[in-house]
Steps between C-alpha positions, in 0.01 A plus 500: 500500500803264620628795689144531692529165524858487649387821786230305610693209578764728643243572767347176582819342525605776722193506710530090536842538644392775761433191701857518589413826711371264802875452590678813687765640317816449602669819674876420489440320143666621181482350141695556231437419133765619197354495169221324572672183689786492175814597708668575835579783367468920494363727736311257725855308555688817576231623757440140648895441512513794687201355781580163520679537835198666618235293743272461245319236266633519169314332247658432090237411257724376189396258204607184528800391400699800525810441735769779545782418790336788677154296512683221630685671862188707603422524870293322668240774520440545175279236282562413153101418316411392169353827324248255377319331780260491754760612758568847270106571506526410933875744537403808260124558636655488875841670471467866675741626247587353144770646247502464123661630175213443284110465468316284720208240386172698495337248673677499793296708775789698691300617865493825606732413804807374252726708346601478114818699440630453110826593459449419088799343313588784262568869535546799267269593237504320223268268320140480543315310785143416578245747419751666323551283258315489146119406517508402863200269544143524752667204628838699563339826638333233780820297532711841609197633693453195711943504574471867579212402733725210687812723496612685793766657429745532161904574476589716274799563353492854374213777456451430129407092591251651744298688242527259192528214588324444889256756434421475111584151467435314834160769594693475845452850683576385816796509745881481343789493700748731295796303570675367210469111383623258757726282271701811374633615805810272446545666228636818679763252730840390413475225226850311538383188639186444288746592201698222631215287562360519144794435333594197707135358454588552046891415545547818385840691579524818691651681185233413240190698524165415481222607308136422579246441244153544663202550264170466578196313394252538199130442537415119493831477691708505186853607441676715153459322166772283469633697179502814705664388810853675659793373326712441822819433333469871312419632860771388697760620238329807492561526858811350493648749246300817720608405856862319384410180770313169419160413535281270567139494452207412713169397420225558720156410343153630660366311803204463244670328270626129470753471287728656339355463159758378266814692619829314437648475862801523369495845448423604877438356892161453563448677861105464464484291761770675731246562839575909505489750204622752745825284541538455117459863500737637729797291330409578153681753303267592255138425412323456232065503465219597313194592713594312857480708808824368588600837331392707739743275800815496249422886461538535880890320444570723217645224318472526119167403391411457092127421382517225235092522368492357149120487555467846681203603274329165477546528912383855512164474289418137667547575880700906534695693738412751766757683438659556107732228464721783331504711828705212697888586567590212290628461121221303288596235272223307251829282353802320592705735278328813680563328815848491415549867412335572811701366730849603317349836480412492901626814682478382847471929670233544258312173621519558879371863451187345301463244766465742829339724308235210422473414841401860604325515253269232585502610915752156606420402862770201454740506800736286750235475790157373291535130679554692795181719464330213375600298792410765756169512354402178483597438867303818626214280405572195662 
């Protein structure tokens, strides 16, 4: 009942705000909208960095509150709006062409004339999303119906994200632009200045290395029991004693999540608010994870990855993979001690075979020129 309830008002709200379709769209208008308003941040910053010399509107529809030094030296063509306004509802149902990483409110009646592109904020095939998830509601199979509806056009990142995840998942059989994720294309450049970057922004030295510790949410936006939670001290010995240089370890929580739980800060830098996980990724050494897609993007810098999953069957029978968490190129660890083996163990030949055979594997568009494509595109609309 509450998810008939919830559809119909879907659809009135959505019909109400069809009023907005009086005022032309705007032909040389683009919004862009990261995780919902959250950040300045991903794939709609690396495509709109790349237009914002262009002679074009640029509209940013970010929460309020959230202030990067980016956000505060735009150019005067592009507008900064508060994701949650009247001005959002007036700038997203007249922009000609509007960019996100994520989902977009049902509600919100997207014209015929506009164009949706999603460049979604995770790649591989990992865990499970939308209608692939356990027990996906009525109210979900109408939710990714309506989005595949308003969508125009999806990134992908390799052949296998195509198939389970935009087509099972999403229900999205339209147009995809085969082109690799936006965000990672720094990811095939030279990395010595956003090394240097990073490691200014910690007052970290050059010599020590870092690892990054990147796990992603639970449901209810949860992290790891604290009793079950990586012993960082044991890690960076570990790694330490494996790769003979010091280490330093940094945290980098969901966007979904808060806090950082109870973690003693002593024990690491917390880089969750740091405005680029590309960035943080390019100067880390190492990385460690559970079920994050952020896998798949350390995968394509074959640096040393280790899954630390102390609740990998709790995980697996509550939400599950698309793919056997056994069949990724990484060594699995369900304890700190494990953990530890692991990564003394590591045979870094053996890894990098497992990782580009995982990216064949699962058909990898990623390259150097997707903000390029995904530039070129955009303005062959405009």
């Amino acid at each position: 009942m509450i998810d008939y309830f919830k559809i119909l008002r879907s659809k009135v709200v959505c019909t109400i705000l069809k009023i907005f379709w009086i005022i032309p769209v705007k032909k040389k208008q683009v919004l862009f909208m990261s995780y919902d308003g959250m950040t300045f941040s991903d794939s709609p910053m690396y495509i709109y960095r790349k237009m914002k010399d262009m002679e074009i509107r640029f509209i940013w529809a970010i929460k309020k509150g959230v202030i990067t030094d980016e956000l505060k030296l735009l150019p005067k063509n592009t507008k900064v709006i508060n994701r949650y306004s009247l001005a959002f509802l007036y700038y997203i149902l007249t922009s000609k062409v509007i960019v996100v990483n994520d989902t977009l409110n049902v509600y919100l009646p997207i014209r015929k004339n506009q164009v949706l592109i999603n460049t979604w904020h995770g790649g591989g095939a990992f865990k499970t999303v939308g209608m692939t998830e356990k027990n996906p509601s009525k109210y979900d199979e109408f939710f990714f119906k309506e989005q595949a509806k308003k969508t125009s056009i999806f990134i992908a990142c390799s052949e296998s994200f195509i198939r389970d995840v935009i087509h099972d998942s999403f229900l999205y059989y339209g147009e995809v632009l085969r082109t690799g994720i936006p965000r990672n294309a720094i990811l095939f450049q030279k990395h010595g200045n956003i090394k240097e970057k990073v490691h200014d922004y910690y007052s970290i030295s050059l010599e020590t290395k870092i690892v990054l510790y990147a796990p992603t949410f639970r449901k209810n936006n949860c992290f790891i029991v604290n009793e079950k939670q990586l012993d960082m001290s044991m890690c960076t010995k570990a790694l330490r004693r494996k790769f003979k240089n010091n280490f330093v370890l940094l945290y980098r929580a969901h966007h979904l999540l808060s806090y950082t739980e109870s973690k003693d800060t002593n024990g690491f830098l917390d880089a969750t608010d740091y405005p680029d996980m590309q960035e943080l990724l390019c100067a880390a050494d190492v990385l460690i994870s559970d079920y994050s897609s952020c896998l798949w993007d350390a995968t394509l810098l074959k640096i040393p990855v280790f899954l630390f999953v102390p609740d990998v069957d709790d995980y697996s029978d509550d939400r599950g993979f698309l793919l056997d968490i056994h069949e990724w190129p990484y060594s699995l660890a369900r304890t700190n001690e494990e953990l530890n083996d692991n990564i003394i163990a590591f045979d870094y030949e053996d890894y990098k075979q497992s990782a580009e055979n995982f990216l064949v594997k699962l058909g990898s568009y990623e390259s150097e020129n997707a903000v390029i494509k995904a530039v070129s595109f955009i303005n062959d609309l405009l």
